[in-house]
C-alpha positions as CSV (number, residue, x, y, z in Angstrom):
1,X,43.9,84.3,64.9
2,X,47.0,82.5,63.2
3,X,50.2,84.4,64.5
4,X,51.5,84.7,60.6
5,X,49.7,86.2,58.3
6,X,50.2,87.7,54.5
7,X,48.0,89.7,52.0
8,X,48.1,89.0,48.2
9,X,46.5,90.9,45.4
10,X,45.2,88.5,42.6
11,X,43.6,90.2,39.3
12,X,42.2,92.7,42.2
13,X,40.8,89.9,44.3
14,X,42.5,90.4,47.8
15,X,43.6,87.1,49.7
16,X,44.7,86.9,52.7
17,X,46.7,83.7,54.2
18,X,46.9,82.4,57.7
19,X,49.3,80.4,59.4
20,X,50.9,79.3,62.5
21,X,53.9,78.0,60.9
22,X,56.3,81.0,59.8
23,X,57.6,79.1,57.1
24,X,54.2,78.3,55.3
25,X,53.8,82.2,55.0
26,X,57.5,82.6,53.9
27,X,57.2,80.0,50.7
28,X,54.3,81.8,49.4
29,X,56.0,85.4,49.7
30,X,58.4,83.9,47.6
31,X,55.9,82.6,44.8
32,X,53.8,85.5,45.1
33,X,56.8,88.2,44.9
34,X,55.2,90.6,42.6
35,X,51.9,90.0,43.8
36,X,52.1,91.1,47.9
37,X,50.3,93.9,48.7
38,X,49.9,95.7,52.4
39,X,46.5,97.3,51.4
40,X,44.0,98.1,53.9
41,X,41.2,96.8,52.0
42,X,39.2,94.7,53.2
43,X,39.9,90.8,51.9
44,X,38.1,89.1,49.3
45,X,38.2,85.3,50.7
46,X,40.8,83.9,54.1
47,X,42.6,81.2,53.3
48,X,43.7,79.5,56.9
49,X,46.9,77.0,56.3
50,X,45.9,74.1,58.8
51,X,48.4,71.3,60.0
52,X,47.2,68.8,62.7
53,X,44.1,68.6,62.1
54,X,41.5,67.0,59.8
55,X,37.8,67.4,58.7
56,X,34.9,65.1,57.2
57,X,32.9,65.1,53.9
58,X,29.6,65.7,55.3
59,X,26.9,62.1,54.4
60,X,25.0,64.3,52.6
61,X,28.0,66.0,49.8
62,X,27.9,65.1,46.6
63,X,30.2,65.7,43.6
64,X,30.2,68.3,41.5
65,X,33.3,67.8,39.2
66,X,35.8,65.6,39.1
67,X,38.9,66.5,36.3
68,X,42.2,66.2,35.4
69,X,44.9,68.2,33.2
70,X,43.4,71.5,32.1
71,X,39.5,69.9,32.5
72,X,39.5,66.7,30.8
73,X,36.7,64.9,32.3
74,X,36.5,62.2,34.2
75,X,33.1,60.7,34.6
76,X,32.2,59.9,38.6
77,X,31.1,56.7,39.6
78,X,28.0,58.0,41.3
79,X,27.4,59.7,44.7
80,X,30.4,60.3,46.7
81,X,30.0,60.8,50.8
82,X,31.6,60.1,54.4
83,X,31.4,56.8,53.8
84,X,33.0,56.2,50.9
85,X,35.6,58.4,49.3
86,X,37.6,56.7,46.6
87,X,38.9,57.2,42.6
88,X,38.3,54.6,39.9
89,X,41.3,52.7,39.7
90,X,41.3,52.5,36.0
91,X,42.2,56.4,35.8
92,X,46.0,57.9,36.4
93,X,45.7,59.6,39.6
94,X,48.1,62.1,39.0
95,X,46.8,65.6,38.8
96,X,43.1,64.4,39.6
97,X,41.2,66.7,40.8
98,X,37.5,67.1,42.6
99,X,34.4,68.7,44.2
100,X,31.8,68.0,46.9
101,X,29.1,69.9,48.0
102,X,27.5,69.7,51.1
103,X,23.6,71.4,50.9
104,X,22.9,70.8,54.7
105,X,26.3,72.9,55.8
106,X,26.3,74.8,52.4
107,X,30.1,73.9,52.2
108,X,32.2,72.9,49.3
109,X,35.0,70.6,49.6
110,X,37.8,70.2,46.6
111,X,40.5,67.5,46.6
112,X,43.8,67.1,45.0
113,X,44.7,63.7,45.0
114,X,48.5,63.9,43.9
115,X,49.1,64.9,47.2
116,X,45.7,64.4,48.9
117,X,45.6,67.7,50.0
118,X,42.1,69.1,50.9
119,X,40.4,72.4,50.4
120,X,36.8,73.4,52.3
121,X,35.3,76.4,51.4
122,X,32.3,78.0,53.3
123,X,30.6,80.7,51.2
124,X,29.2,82.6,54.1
125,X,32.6,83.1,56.0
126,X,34.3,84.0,52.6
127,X,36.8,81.7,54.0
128,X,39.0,78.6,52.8
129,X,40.3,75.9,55.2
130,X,43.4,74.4,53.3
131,X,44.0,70.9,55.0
132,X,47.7,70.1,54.3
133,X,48.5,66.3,52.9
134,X,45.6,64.4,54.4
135,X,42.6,63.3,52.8
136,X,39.6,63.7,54.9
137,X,39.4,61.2,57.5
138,X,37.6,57.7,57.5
139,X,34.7,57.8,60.3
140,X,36.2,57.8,63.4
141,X,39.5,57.5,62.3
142,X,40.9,61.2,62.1
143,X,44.0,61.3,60.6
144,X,47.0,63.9,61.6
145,X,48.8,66.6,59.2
146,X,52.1,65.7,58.1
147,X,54.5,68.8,57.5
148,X,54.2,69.6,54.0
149,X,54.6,72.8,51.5
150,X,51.4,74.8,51.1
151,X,52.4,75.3,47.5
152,X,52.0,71.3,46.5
153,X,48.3,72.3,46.0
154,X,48.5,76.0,44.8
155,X,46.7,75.2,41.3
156,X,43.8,73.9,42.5
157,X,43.6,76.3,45.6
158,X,43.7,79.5,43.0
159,X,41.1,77.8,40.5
160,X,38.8,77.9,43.2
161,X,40.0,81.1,44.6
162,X,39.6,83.4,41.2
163,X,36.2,81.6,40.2
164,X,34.5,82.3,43.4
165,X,35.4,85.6,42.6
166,X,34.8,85.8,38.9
167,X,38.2,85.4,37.7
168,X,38.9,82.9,35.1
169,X,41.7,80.5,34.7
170,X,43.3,80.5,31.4
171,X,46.2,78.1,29.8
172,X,48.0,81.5,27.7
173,X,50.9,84.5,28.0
174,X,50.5,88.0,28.0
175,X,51.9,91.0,28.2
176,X,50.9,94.6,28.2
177,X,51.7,97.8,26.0
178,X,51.1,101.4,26.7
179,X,47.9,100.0,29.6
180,X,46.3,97.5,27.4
181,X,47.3,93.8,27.4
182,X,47.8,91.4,24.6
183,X,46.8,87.6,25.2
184,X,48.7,84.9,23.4
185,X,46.7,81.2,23.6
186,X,48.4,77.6,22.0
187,X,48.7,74.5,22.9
188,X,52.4,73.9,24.9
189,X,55.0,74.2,22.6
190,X,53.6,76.5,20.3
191,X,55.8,79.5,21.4
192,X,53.5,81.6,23.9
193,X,56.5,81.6,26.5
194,X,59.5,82.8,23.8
195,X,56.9,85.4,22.5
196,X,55.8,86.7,25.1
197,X,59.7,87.1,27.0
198,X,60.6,88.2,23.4
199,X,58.6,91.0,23.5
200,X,59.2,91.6,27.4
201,X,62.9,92.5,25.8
202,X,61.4,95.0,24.1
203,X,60.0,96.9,26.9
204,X,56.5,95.1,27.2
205,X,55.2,94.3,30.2
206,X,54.7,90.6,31.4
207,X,52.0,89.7,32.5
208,X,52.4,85.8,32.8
209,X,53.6,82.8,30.5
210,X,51.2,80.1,31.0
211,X,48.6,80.6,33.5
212,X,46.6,84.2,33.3
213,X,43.0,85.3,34.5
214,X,40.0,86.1,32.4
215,X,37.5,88.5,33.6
216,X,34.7,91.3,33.5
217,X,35.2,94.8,35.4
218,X,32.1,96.7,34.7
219,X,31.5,95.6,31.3
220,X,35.2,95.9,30.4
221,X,37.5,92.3,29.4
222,X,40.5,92.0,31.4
223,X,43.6,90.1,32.1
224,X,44.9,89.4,35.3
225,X,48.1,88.1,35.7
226,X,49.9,85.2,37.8
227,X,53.7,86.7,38.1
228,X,55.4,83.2,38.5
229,X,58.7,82.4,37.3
230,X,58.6,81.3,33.0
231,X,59.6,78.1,32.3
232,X,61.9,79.0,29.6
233,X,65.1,77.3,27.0
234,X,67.7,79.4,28.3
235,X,71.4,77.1,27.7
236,X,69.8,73.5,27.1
237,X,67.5,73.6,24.1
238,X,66.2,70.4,25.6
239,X,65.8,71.6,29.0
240,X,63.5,74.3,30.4
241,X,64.2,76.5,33.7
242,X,62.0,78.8,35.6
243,X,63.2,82.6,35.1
244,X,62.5,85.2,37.0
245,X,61.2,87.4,33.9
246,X,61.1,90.9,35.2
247,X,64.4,90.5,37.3
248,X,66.6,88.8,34.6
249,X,65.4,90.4,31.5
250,X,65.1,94.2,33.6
251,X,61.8,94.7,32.8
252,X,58.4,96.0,33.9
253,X,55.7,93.7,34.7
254,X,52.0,94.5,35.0
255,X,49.4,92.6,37.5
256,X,46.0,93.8,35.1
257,X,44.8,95.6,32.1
258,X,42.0,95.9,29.6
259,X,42.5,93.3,27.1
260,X,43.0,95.2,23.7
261,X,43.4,91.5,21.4
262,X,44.0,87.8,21.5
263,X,46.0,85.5,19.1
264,X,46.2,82.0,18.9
265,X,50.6,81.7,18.3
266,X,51.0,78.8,15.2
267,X,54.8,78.3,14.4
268,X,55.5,79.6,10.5
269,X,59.1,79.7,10.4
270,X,59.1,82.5,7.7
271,X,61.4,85.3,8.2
272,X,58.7,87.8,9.5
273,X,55.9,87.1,12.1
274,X,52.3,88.0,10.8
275,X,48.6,88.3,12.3
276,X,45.8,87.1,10.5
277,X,41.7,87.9,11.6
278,X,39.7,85.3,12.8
279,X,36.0,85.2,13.5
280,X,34.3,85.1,17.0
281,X,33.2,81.8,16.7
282,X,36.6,80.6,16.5
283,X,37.4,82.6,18.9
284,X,34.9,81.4,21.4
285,X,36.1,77.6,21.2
286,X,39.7,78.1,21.7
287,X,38.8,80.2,25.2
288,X,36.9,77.2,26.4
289,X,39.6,74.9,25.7
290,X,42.1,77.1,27.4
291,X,40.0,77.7,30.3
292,X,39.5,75.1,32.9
293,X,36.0,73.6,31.3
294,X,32.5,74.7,32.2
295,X,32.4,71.9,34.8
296,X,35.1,72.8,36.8
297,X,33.4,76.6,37.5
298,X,32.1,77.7,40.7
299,X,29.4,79.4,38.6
300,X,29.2,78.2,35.4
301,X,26.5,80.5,33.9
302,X,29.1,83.7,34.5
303,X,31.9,81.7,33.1
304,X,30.1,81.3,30.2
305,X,28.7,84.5,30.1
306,X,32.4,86.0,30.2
307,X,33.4,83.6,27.3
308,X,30.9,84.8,24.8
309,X,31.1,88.4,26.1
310,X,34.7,88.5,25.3
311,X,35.0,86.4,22.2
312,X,32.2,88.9,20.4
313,X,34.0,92.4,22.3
314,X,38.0,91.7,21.6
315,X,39.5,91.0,18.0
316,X,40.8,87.5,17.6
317,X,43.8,86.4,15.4
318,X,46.4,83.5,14.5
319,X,49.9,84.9,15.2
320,X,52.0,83.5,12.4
321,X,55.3,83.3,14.7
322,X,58.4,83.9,12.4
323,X,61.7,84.8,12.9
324,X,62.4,86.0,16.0
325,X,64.9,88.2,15.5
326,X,62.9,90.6,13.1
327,X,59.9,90.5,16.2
328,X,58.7,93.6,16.8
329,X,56.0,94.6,19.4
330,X,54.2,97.0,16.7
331,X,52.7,94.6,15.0
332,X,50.4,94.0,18.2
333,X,49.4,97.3,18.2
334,X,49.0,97.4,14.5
335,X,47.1,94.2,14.2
């Protein structure tokens, strides 16, 4: 048993983390602030911080996925295994990620190679080994943990995380109003963050502004959200800052809801904001492309199965974002 220990609660998935190093424990209360929780439940999936120490890609793992930036494929060069554990060179390796299963062990193994930290995941334990800035070792030549920050690989270790568990990674904001929440998607840029603070102002609650979690809780869509710090214009209009939202702006923040609508947030610069109705179809394509790609899925048949349930359940609509100082939350409800 690690001497630290801590408990989060994720869109109702219950992690707990495990270190012997105090201070692992201590940078991941501070990331997930709003999202600690001392309940007696039992958890949903261990995660186990380890330094010095290092494991092997079974002979026998293959890849399943290898992507980078919000699961833009990158093709594998064929099977991957002990022996041989490389990238093709004529990719960026910044932000690549991948996946390896091993059949015989009935392990998976995901690697972030920005900082070559490792992840191994044993379905039958429900627990996650997170090898800190090492690649797996060469044969016979295991390699030792250098001190690092468990939070250099936090994206990839919630992705698999939340679709283990049937939680959905999503590139959007949200907020909440009266116990249902309101989903804004668009690209970067398009204003999700200002709206979504915006309407935070006026007594919403924020749910996230750039990563949230899609899922099914007995036949109901919901939101989860992923209370990290906005990256937000606040006194450079070319610089953005991470803002505490609910501490700064005195507001109330919600972890998950039912989701009520979604809108994808286009830019009009007319005096007043306006919705417009979409249809499902629509609808459907812009959730894949905000979601981490079919490929990237733990089980890709209930990823796909949430997509279409929610894209023909919830009313979709383009968000014509106008003036912000006429913005008010009662057009959402409206809508």
């Amino acid at each position: 048993m690690a001497e630290f220990s801590m408990q989060v609660d994720i869109a109702e998935v219950i992690i707990r983390f495990e270190s012997d190093v105090e201070s692992d424990l201590s940078s991941l209360s501070r990331v997930f602030r709003y999202h600690c929780t001392d309940s007696s439940k039992e958890p949903d999936c261990t995660v186990v911080l380890k330094r010095q120490a290092s494991f092997y890609l079974p002979k026998d793992a293959e890849m399943q996925w290898q992507s980078k930036c919000h699961g833009v494929v990158v093709p594998p060069e064929g099977r991957f295994g002990r022996w041989r554990i490389r990238i093709s060179t004529k990719y960026d390796l910044f932000g690549v990620a991948s996946c390896y299963y091993s059949r015989e062990r009935d392990e998976y193994y995901y690697g972030m190679m920005q900082d070559k930290s490792w992840i191994r995941y044993r379905p039958s334990e429900r627990r996650i080994d997170y090898v800190l800035h090492r690649a797996p070792a060469r044969k016979n030549k295991p390699g030792v943990i250098d001190a690092g920050s468990p939070i250099s690989a936090m994206p990839l270790l919630l992705h698999v995380i939340t679709t283990i568990h049937g939680r959905f990674l999503t590139h959007g904001a949200a907020v909440a109003i009266d116990g249902k929440s309101f989903l804004f998607l668009g690209r970067s840029g398009s204003g999700k963050s200002t709206l979504s603070t915006d309407l935070a102002k006026q007594k919403a609650s924020f749910m996230g502004d750039d990563l949230i979690l899609l899922y099914m809780k007995d036949g109901v869509p919901m939101v989860g959200s992923l209370l990290f710090p906005a990256k937000l214009h606040l006194d450079n209009p070319n610089e953005k800052v991470n803002v505490d939202v609910p501490e700064k702006m005195q507001t109330d923040y919600c972890k998950s809801a039912p989701l009520e609508a979604v809108y994808l947030v286009q830019q009009s610069g007319l005096p007043t904001s306006s919705v417009e109705p979409r249809p499902a179809a629509e609808f459907l394509q812009q959730l894949m492309d905000a979601s981490n790609g079919m490929i990237m899925q733990y089980d890709k048949q209930a990823w796909l199965a949430a997509m279409y349930e929610i894209s023909e359940r919830i009313p979709y609509y383009i968000f014509h974002f106008g003036d912000r100082s006429t913005l008010d939350k009662s057009l959402l409800k409206n809508s």
